[in-house]
C-alpha positions, 0 to 999 in steps of 0.5 A: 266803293261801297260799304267797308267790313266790319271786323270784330277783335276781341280782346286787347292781347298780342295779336288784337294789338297788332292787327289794330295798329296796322288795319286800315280804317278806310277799308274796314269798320273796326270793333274792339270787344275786351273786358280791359282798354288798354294793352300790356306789354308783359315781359316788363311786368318783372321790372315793374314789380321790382320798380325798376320800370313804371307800370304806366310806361309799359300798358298802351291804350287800345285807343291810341293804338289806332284812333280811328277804330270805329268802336271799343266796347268794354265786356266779354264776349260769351259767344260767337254765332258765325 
């Protein structure tokens, strides 16, 4: 089959998170760059300042998102050479 893709996500936002959750780790070598493991899943972040919602049932971590991600490295990116 060869050598699968590397594909390099950065961020852990909206899109990031759901392409993650859906890629397929036998077809590609994900890498998830962002300065945050986890994502957050903003609309409840009102109930939580009130306490309506626990702050901890609304953030996933990147990792359990796809747990065959190849790598996540926690910086920012300053650039991009394509």
């Amino acid at each position: 089959k060869g050598e699968r893709k590397t594909v390099v996500v950065l961020g852990t936002g909206w899109a990031s998170h759901a392409f993650v959750k859906l890629a397929s780790t036998y077809d590609l070598r994900i890498v998830v760059v962002s300065p945050v493991n986890h994502f957050v899943f903003t609309p409840m972040l009102a109930s939580a300042a009130v306490g309506t919602v626990e702050y901890r049932s609304m953030t996933e971590p990147i990792r359990c998102t796809n747990p065959y991600i190849d790598n996540f490295v926690e910086g920012r990116a300053i650039g991009v050479d394509v």
